[in-house]
N, C-alpha and C positions, 0 to 999 in steps of 0.2 A: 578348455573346450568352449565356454562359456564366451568369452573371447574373443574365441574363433568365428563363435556367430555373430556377435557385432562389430569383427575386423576393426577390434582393439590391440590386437598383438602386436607388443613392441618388434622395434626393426629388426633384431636378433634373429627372429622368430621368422619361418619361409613355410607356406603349404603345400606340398609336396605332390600331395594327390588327394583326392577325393570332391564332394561335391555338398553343397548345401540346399536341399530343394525347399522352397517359403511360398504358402501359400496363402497371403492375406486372407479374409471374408471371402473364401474357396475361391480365388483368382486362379487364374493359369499360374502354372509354379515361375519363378524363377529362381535361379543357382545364384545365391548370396555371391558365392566366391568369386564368380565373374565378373562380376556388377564393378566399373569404376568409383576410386572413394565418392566422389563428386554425388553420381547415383545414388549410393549407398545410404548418404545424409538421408535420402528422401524418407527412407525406411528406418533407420536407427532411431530412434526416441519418437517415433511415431507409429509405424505399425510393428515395431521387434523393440520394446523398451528392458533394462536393465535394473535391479536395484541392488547394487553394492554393499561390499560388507562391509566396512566403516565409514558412517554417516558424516563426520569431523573431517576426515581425509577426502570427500566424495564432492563436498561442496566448499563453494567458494566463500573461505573466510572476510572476505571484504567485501561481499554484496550483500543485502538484506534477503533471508529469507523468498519473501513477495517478489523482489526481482528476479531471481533466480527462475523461480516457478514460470513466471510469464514469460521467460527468453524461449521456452520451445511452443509456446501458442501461439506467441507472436511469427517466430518462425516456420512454424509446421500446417498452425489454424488460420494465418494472413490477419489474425484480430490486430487490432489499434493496441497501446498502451492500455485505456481507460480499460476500454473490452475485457485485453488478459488479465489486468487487477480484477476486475470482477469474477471472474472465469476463477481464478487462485483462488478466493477467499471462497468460493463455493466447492474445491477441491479439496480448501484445508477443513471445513466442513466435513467432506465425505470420507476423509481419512480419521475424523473423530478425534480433533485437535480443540482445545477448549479454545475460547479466545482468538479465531480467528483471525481480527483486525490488529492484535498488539503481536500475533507470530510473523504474520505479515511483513512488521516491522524492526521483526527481531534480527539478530545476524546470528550464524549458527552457533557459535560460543555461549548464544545467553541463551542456549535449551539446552532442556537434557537430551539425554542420549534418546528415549523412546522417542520424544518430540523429534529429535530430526533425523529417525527411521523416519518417522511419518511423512514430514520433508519430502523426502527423496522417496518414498510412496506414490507420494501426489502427484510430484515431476514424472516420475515413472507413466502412470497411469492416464497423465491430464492428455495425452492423445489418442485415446482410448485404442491399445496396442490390440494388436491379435495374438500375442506371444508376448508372455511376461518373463523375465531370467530375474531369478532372488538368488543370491550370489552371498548363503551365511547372511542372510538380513537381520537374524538375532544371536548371532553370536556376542559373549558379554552381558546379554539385558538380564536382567533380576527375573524371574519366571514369571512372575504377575505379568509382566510390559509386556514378556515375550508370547504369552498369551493371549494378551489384547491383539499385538500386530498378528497372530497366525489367524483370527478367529475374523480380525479385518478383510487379513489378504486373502482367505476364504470367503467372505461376502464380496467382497471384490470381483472375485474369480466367476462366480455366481450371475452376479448379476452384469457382469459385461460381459458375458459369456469367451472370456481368452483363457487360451491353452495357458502353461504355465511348467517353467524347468524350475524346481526346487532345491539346491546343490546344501547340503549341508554335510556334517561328521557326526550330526547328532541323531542315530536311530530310531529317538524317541518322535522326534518330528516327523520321520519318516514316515514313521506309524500313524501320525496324528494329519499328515497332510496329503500324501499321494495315495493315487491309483493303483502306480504300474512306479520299479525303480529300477534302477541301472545301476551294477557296482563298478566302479573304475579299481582297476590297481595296477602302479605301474605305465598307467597311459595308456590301458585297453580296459575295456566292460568285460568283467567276467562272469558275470551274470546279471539276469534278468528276469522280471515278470511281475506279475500281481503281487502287491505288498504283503499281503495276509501269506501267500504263499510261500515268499520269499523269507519271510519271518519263518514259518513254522516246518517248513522244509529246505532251509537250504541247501545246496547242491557245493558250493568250492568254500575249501577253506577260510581263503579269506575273510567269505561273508560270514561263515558260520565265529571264526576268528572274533571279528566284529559285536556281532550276536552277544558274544561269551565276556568281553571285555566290562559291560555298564555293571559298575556298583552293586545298583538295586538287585542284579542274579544272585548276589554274593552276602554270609554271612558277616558279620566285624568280625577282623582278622586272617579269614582267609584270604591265601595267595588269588591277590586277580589274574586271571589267563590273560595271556597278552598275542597279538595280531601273532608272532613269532613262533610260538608254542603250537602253532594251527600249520605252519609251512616249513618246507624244509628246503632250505637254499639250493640244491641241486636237481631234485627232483617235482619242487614245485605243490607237492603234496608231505604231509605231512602220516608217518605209518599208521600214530595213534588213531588221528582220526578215518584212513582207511577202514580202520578194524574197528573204530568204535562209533558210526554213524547215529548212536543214540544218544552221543554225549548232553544234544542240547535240550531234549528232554528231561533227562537226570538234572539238570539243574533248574527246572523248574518248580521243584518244590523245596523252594529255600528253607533250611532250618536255622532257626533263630539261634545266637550264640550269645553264652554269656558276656554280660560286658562287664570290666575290672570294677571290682567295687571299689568306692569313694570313702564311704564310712568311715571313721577314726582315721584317715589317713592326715598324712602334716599336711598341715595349710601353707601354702609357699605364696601364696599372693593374693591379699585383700584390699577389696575396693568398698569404701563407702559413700555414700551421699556423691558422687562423683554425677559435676557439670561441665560442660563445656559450651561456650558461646561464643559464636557466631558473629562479626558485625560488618554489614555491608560498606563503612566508611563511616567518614565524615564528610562535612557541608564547607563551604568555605568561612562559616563560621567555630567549624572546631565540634559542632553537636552530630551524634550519630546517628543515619539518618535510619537506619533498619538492623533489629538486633533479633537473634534468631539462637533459641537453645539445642544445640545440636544432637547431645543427649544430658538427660536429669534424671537427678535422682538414681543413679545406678550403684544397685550396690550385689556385691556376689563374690566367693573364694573361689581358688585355683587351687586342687590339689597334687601334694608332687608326683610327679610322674603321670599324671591322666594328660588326654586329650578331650580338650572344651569345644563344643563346638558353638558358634555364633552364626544362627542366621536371621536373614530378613530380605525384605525387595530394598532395591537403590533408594538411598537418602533416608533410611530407616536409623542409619549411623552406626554402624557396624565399624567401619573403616574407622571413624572418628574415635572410635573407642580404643580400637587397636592401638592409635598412632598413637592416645594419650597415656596407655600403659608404657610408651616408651619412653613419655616425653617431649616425644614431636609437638601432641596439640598442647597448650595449656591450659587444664580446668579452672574455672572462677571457684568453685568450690571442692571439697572431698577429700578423702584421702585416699593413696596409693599406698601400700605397705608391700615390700616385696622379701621374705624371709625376716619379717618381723623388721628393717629397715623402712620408717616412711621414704617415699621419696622427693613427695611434693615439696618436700623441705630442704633438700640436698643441694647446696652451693653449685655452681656451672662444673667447677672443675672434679668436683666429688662423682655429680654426675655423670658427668664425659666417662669418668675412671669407672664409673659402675654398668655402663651400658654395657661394657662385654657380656655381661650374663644376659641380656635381653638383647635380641637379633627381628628381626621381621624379613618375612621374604614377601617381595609386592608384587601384585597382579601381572603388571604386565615386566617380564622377565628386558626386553629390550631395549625399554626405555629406563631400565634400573640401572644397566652395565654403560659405563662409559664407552663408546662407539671407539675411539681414537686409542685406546687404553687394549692392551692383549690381557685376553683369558689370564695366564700366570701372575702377572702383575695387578691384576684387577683382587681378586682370590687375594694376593699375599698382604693386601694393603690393610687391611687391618691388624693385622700380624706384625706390620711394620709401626704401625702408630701404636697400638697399647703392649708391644711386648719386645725386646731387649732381643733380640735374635739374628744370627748371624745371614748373612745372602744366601750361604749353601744349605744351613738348616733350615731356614723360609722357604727354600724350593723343595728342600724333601717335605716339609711340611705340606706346600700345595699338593704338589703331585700324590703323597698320599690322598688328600681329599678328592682327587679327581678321580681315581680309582673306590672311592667310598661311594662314588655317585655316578659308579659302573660310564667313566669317561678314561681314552686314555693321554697317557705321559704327553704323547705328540701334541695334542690339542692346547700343552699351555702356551707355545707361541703362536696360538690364533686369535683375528678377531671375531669380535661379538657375531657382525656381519655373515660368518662362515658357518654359523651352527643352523638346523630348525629351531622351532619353538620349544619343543619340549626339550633338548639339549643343554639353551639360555637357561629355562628353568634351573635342570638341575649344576649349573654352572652357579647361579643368584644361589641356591641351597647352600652349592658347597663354601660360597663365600660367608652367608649365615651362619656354619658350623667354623669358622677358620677358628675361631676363642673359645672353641668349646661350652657354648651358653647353656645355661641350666634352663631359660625358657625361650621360646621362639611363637612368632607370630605369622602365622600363615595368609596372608590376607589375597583372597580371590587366586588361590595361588593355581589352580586347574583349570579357571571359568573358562578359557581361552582354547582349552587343549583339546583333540580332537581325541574320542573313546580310547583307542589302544594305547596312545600318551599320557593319557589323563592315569589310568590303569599303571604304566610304567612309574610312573610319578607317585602316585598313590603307595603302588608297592615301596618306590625307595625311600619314601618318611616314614613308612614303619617299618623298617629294616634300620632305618639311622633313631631310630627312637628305640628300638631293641638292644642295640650295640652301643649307644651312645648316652640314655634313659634319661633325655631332657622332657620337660612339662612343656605343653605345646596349648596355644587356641588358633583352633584353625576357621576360617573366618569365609563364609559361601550362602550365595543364595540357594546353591541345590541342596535340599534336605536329604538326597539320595543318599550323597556322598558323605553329605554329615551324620547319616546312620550308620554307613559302613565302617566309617574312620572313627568319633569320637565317643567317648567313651558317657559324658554330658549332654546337654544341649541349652541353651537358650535364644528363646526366639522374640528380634526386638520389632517392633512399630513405634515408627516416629519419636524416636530417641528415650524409648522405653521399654526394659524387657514385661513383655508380655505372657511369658511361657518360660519353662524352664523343668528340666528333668529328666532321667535317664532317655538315651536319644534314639535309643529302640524303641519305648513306651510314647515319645512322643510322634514319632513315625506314624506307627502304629493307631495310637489312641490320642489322637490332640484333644485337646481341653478347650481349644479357644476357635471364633470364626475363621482369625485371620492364619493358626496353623495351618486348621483344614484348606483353608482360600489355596498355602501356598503350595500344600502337596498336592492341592487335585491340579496346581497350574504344571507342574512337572513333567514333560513330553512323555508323552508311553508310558503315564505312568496305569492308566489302566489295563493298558499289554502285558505289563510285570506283573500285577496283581491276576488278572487271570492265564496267566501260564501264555 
């Protein structure tokens, strides 16, 4: 839809019927849809501007920053060069970008992710639109970042007084950012209205579906409802919920659940004094020019069979921690013991042979799977490297796994390309279980997934951790999730845990500023808390 209004749709793509009435700074309307492309320029990034969902993919990797920004002033404002450079560096100012002058100069590779939201903010906004489209603007950011750009794009909104279409999957923003919303499903609104309203009375399944899906409704361990449970393929409605229109009430007074105790249980992996660092390069003389401890000093047990959870905002070193329980990073210091085995001492090929029992599933599910590679052969490839096993037993073996991660048989000769997002997911899962690993690393494994997938996902790691009773750390910025799921918790800053302890108690009762910092940054998360 979003698209549609700034007559982005690929050529596949025909408008059949309908009409788009735009009314700048209350002009006489005109209908977008009729408008020649040629026309259309006048208005697209000038009075109807867009901000997309991935900042990386959005901007041009071989322009700087500052150029970028200036190509639609210079095009839309008639300013000079000199002009839109000035004009930029006052914009990346208003978007509360430190350092102006060196972003300027940056190219989008050498910022973070929040940094070139901001970016594409600025671009956005620098012709001061009447109609703003955010298109998922924070999908992926750590909650702190993602709370900075909503609390921006609301002073934004504010003070240049433009309308504004907010498109997200994340209900919590909903709550945190709109007036009035609009549910889509299927390619029609099926409801509408005032936010508060819409929350606390919903009218069609779906929404209410929706509603019932986020974590924070939900005890650890209970089954999450999923978008499915709410509809019924034929009839569109779903019986339960005809006959029981008070479900979403009843689930507002969440009862707290015991989480599995830790206590005397075996320790299956210790970490001590564990460093890893960091180094920008070398000089053309051989000396390194910038050296950066990624995390220090960390030390903490794994016990068998629990879920650990780790959180923190981006570059806090979570990931990095992850990657070096496998392996991946190398510590300059520490040690890794995993069932009483160090590892930091284990030969290339001892290690290679030991990685079976240690799997990781990474964030983003599509750039893990080899694109050119099918679903079956992707899955069976480890299978084929660490174990002795026949072509026809490796297919029985996948195709079990496919069906463990509620996928079916048909799907092993597809590719990657063919699935959704949360499909790739559980396709990257069932390749992490092919060896049967005693522990796995979940890292950002949900950030990406929209409520009712995130929920399907959720449920099938503990369903394959019930059945299967591997030791898990699951690895997120959202503490939501990490209360529902894990049984632990610790919380790092700057490559340090800071926090640490049962992960209801720390929900609950944080000890530290920057806990509090990250649950109160959590969308909705005061709609949860007050019913």
């Amino acid at each position: 839809m979003s698209l549609t209004l700034m007559n982005l749709l690929s050529r596949s793509a025909r408008i059949v019927q309908g009409s788009v009435m735009f009314s700048p700074d209350g002009k006489e309307p005109v209908n977008l849809l009729a408008l020649p492309e040629k026309k259309f320029r006048t208005y697209r990034g000038n009075r109807l501007a867009m901000i997309f969902q991935e900042p990386m993919t959005s901007l041009n990797p071989v322009m700087t920053c500052g150029a970028q920004l200036s190509e639609p002033l210079m095009l839309h404002k008639k300013l000079n060069r000199r002009q839109a450079g000035k004009e930029a560096l006052s914009l990346f100012s208003k978007v509360q970008l430190a350092d102006p002058e060196r972003v300027y100069k940056k190219y989008p590779h050498q910022l973070s992710g929040g940094q070139r939201q901001r970016v594409l903010i600025a671009m956005a906004i620098s012709c001061n639109p009447s109609l703003l489209i955010c298109d998922e603007p924070t999908t992926a950011l750590d909650v702190r970042v993602q709370k900075m750009i909503l609390e921006l794009l609301k002073d934004l909104r504010k003070s240049e007084n433009m309308g504004m279409i907010f498109i997200t999957h994340d209900l919590g923003l909903v709550a945190d950012m709109a007036d009035r919303a609009l549910v889509m499903f299927r390619g029609r609104v099926v409801e509408s209205g005032p936010v508060k309203e819409l929350f606390t009375q919903p009218q069609h399944p779906y929404t209410r579906g929706l509603l019932m899906c986020r974590p924070a409704l939900h005890a650890k361990g209970e089954r999450l409802p999923v978008v499915s449970d709410f509809l019924d393929e034929f009839s569109g409605l779903s019986a339960e919920i005809k006959s029981k229109p008070e479900i979403i009430e009843k689930k507002q007074d969440v009862k707290l659940n015991h989480h599995h105790p830790v206590a005397g249980r075996e320790i299956l992996l210790r970490v001590q004094d564990l460093r890893v660092r960091y180094s920008s390069g070398g000089n053309w003389l051989g000396r390194e020019r910038q050296v950066v401890d990624a995390i220090r000093d960390i030390h903490f047990e794994v016990y068998r069979g629990e879920t650990l959870g780790l959180v923190g905002e981006s570059g806090s070193g979570k990931t990095t921690l992850g990657r070096a329980l496998l392996g991946l990073n190398k510590p300059v210091q520490g040690s890794i013991s995993y069932g009483g085995v160090e590892l930091l001492s284990m030969r290339k090929p001892a290690l290679m042979a030991f990685r079976r029992n240690i799997q990781i599933v990474f964030q983003d599910p599509y750039s893990s799977l080899n694109p050119r590679l099918m679903v079956g052969p992707a899955i069976a490839e480890p299978i084929r490297v660490h174990e002795s096993m026949g072509r026809v037993e490796r297919k029985e073996r996948v195709l079990e796994l496919l069906r463990q991660v509620d996928l079916r048989p048909e799907h092993y000769n597809r590719y990657p390309f063919a699935f959704s997002g949360g499909q790739r997911q559980r396709i990257v899962i069932a390749r992490a279980l092919a060896l049967n690993p005693g522990f796995v690393v979940f890292d950002e494994s949900v950030s990406a997934l929209d409520v009712s997938v995130q929920a399907q996902v959720l449920n099938l790691i503990n369903d394959l951790k019930e059945n299967l009773g591997f030791t898990a750390v699951f690895i997120s910025h959202d503490l939501s999730v990490i209360r529902y799921l894990c049984d632990r918790v610790m919380v790092m800053e700057k490559g340090r845990i800071v926090e640490r302890g049962d992960a209801e108690t720390v929900y609950r009762n944080p000890q530290t500023a920057y806990t509090r910092s990250l649950i109160e940054a959590i969308p909705g998360n005061l709609l949860v808390k007050n019913g």
